[in-house]
Biotite code that builds the C-alpha atoms (Angstrom):
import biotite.structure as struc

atoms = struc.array([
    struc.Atom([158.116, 143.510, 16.522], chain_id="A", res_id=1, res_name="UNK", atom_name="CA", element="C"),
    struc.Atom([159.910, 146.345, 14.742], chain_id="A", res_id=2, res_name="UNK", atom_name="CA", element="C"),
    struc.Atom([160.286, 146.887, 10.960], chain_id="A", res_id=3, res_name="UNK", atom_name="CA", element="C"),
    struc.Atom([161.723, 144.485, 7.801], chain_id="A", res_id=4, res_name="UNK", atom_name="CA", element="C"),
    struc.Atom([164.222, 146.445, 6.431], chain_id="A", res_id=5, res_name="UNK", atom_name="CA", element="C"),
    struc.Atom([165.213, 146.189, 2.670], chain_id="A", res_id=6, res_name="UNK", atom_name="CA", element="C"),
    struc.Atom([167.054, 148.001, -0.355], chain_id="A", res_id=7, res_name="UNK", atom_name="CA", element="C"),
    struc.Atom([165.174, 149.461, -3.161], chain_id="A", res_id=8, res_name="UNK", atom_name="CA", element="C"),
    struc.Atom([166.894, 148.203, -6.458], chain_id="A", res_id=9, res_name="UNK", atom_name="CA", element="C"),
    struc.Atom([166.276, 149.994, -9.320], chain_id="A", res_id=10, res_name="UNK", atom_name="CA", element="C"),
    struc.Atom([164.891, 148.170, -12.698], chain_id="A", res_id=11, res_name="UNK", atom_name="CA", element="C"),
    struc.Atom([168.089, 147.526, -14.256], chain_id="A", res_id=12, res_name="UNK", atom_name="CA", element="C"),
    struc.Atom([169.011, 145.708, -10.659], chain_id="A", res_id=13, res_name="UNK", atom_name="CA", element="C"),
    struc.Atom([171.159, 148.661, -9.128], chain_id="A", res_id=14, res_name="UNK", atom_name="CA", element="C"),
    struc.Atom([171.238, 149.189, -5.834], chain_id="A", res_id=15, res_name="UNK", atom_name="CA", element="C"),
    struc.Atom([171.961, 152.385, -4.635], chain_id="A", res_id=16, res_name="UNK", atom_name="CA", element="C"),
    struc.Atom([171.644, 151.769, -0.848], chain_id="A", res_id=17, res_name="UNK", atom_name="CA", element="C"),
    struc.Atom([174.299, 149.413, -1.024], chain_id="A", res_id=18, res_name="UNK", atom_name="CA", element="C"),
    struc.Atom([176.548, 151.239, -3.183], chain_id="A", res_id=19, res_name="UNK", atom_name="CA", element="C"),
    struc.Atom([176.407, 154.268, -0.307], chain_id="A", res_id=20, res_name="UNK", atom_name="CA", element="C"),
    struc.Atom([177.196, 151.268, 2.089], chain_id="A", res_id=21, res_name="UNK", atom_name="CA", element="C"),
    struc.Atom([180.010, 150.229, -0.096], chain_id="A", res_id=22, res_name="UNK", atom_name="CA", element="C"),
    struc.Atom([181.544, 154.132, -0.089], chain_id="A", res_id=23, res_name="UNK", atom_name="CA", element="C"),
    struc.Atom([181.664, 154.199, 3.278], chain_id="A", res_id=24, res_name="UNK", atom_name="CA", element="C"),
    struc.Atom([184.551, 154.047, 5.810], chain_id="A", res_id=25, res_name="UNK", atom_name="CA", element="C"),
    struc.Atom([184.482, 150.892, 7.976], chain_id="A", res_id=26, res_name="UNK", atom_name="CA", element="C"),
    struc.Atom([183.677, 152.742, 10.997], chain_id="A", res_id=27, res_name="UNK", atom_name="CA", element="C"),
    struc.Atom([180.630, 155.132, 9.435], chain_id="A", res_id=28, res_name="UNK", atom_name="CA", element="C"),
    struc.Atom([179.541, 152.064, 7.529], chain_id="A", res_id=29, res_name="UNK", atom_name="CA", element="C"),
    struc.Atom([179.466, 150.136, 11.024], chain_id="A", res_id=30, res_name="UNK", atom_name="CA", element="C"),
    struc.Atom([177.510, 153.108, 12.535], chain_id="A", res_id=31, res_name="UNK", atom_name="CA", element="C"),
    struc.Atom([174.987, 153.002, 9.891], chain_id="A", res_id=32, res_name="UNK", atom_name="CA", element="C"),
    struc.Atom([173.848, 149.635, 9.975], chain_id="A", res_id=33, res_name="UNK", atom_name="CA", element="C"),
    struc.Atom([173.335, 149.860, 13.571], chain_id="A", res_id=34, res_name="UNK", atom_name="CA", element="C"),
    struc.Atom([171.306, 152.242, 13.346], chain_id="A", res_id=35, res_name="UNK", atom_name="CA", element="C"),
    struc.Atom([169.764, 150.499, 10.409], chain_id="A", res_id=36, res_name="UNK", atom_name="CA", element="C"),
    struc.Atom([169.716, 147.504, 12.725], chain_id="A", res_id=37, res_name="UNK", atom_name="CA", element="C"),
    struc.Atom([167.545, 149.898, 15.306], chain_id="A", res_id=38, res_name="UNK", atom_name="CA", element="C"),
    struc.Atom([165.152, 150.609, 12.724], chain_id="A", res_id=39, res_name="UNK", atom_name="CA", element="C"),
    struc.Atom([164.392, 146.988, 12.555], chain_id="A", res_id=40, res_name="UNK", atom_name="CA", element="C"),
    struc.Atom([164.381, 146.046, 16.189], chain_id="A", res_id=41, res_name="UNK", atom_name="CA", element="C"),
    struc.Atom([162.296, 149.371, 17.579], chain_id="A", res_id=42, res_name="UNK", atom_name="CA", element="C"),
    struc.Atom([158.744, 149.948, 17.188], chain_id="A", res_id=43, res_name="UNK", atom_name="CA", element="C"),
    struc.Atom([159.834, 153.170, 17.532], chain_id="A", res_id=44, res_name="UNK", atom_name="CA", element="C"),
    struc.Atom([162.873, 155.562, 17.075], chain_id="A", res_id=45, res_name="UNK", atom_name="CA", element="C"),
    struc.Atom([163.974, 158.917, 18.611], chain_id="A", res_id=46, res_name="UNK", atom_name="CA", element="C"),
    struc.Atom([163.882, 161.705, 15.976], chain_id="A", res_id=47, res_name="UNK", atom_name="CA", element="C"),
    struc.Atom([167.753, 162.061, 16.014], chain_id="A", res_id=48, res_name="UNK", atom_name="CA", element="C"),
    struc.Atom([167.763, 158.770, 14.557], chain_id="A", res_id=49, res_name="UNK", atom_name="CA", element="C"),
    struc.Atom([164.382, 158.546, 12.493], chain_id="A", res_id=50, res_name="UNK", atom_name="CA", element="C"),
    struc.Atom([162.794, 161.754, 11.442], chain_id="A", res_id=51, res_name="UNK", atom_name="CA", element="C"),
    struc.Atom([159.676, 161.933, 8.576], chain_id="A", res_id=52, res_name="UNK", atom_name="CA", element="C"),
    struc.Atom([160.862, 164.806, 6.274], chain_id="A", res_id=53, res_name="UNK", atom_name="CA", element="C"),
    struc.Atom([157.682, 167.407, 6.320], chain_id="A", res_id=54, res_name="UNK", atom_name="CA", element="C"),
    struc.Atom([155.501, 167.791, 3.270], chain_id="A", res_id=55, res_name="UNK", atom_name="CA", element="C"),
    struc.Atom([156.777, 164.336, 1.761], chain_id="A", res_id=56, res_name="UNK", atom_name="CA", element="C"),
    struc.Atom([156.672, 160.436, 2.172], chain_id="A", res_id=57, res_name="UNK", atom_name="CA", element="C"),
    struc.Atom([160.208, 160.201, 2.727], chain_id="A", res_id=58, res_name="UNK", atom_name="CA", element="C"),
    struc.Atom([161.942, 159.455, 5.856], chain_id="A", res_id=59, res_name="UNK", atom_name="CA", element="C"),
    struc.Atom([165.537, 160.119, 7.012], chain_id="A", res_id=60, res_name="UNK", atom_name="CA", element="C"),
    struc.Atom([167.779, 157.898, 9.186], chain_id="A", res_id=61, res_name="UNK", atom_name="CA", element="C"),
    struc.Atom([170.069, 160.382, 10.652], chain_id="A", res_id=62, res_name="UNK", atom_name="CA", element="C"),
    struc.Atom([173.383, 158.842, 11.700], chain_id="A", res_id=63, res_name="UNK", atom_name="CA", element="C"),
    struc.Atom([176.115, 161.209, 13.152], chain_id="A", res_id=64, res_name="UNK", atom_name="CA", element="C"),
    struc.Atom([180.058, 160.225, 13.603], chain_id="A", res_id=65, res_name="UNK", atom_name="CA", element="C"),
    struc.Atom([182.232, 162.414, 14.866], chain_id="A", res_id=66, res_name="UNK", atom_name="CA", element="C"),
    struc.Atom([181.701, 166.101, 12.428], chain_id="A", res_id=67, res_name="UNK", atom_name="CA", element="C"),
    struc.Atom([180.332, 163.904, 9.691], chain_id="A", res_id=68, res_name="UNK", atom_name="CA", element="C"),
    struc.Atom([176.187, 163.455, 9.330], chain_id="A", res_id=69, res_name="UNK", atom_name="CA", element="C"),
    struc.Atom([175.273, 161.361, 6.945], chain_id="A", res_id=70, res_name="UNK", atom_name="CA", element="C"),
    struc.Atom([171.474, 159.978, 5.655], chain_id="A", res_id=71, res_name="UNK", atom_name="CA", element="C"),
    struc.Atom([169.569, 157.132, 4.817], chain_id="A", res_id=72, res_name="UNK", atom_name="CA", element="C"),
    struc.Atom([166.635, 158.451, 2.884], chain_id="A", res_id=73, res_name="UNK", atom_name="CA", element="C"),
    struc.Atom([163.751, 155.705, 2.784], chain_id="A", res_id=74, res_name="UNK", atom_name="CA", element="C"),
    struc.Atom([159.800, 155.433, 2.722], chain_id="A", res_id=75, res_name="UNK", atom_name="CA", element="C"),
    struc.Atom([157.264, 153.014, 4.176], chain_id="A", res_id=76, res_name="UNK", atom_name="CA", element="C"),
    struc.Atom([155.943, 150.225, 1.765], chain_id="A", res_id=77, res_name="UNK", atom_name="CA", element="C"),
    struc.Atom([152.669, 149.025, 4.271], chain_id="A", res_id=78, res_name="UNK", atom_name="CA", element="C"),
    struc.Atom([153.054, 149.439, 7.943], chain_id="A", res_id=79, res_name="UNK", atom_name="CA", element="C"),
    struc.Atom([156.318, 147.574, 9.042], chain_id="A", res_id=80, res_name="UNK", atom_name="CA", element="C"),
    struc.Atom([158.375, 147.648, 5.617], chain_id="A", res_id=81, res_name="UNK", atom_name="CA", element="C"),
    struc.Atom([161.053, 150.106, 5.594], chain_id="A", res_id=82, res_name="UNK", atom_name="CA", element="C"),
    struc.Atom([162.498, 150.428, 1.776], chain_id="A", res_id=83, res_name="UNK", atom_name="CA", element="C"),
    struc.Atom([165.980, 152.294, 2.197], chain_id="A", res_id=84, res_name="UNK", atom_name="CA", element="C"),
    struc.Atom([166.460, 154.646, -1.359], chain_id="A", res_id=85, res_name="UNK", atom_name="CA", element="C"),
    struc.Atom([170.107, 155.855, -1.361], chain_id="A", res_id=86, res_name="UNK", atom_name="CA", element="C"),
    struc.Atom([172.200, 157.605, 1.522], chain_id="A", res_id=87, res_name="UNK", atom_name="CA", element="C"),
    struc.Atom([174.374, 161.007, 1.347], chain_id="A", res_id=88, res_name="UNK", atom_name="CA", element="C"),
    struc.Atom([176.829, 162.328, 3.565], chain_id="A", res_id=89, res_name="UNK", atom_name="CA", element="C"),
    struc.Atom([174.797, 165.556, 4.627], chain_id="A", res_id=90, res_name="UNK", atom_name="CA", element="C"),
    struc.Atom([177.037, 168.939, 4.168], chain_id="A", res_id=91, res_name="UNK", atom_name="CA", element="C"),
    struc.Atom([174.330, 171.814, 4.771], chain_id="A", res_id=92, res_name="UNK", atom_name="CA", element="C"),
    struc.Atom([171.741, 172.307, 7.779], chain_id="A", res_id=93, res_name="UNK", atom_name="CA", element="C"),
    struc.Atom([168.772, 171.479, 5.541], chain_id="A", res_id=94, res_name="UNK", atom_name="CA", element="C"),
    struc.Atom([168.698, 168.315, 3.502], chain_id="A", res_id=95, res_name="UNK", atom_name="CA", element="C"),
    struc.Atom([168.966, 169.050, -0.099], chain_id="A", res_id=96, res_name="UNK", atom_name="CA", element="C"),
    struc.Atom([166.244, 168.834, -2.336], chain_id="A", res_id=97, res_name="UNK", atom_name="CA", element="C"),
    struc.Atom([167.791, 166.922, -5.207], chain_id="A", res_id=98, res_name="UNK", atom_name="CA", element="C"),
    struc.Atom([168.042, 164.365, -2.176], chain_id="A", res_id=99, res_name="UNK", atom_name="CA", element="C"),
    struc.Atom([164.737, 164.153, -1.295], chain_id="A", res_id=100, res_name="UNK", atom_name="CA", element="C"),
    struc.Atom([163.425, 164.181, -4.901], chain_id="A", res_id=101, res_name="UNK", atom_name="CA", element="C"),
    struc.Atom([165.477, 161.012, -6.090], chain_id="A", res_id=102, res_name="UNK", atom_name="CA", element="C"),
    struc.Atom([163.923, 159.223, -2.779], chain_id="A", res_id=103, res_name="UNK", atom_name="CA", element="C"),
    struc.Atom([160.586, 160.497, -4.492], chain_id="A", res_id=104, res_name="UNK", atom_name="CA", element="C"),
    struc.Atom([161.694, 159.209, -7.880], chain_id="A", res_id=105, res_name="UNK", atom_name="CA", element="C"),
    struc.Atom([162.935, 155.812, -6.622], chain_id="A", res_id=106, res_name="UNK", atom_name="CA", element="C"),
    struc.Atom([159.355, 155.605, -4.203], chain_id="A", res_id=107, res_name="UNK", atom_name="CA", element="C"),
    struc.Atom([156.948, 156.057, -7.037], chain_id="A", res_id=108, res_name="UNK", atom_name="CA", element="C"),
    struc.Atom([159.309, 153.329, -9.274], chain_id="A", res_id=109, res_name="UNK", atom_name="CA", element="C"),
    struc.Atom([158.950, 151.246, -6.259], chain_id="A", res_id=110, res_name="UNK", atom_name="CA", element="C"),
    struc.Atom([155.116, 151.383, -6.074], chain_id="A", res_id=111, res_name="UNK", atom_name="CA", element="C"),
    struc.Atom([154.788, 151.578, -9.726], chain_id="A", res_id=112, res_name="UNK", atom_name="CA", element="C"),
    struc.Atom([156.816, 147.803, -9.870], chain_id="A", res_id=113, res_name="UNK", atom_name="CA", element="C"),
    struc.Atom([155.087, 146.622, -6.687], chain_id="A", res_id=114, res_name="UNK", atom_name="CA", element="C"),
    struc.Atom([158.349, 145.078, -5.841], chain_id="A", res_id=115, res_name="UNK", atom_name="CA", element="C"),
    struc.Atom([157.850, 142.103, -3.128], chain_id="A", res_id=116, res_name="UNK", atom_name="CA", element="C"),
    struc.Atom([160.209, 142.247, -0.356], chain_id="A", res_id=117, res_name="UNK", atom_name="CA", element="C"),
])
């Protein structure tokens, strides 16, 4: 079962996903996409790994390496379509609102488009 995974790509075709991905070390970039890859093979997730942000739509794939947190904000497009918005390495206990907003911003663009997966 699980999820489809895919990257949200803004109008002009940028991907902001990937270029997170791409800014990455190897070895937090390898974390990630497991845990990316766990998204897709699990019906469901443990909260330290998939956690719905309260009061919005958006999501939060939480992946931890060594002192460094970082996050894979995303939203639900239909039941088992995950679309990943943008990642941030996380510095402060609370995820940051600018964050969460530009997940917002890239969710309504999303469902405004109607992009296909």
């Amino acid at each position: 079962m699980g999820k489809t995974v895919i990257f949200y790509k803004t109008a002009d075709g940028k991907c902001p996903i990937q270029e997170f991905l791409d800014s990455l070390p190897g070895k937090a970039a390898q974390k990630v996409v497991w845990v990316l890859g766990l998204l897709e093979d699990m019906d469901v997730l443990p909260a330290s790994y998939f956690k719905k942000l309260v009061g919005t739509d958006i999501w939060e794939c939480r992946i931890t390496l060594g002192s460094d947190a970082y996050r894979v904000l995303c939203f639900f497009a239909g039941n088992s379509v995950v679309v990943l918005t943008h990642g941030f390495v996380k510095k402060t206990q609370k995820t940051p609102g600018n964050e969460i907003v530009r997940a917002e911003t890239y969710r309504k663009d999303f469902l405004k488009r109607k992009i296909e997966p």
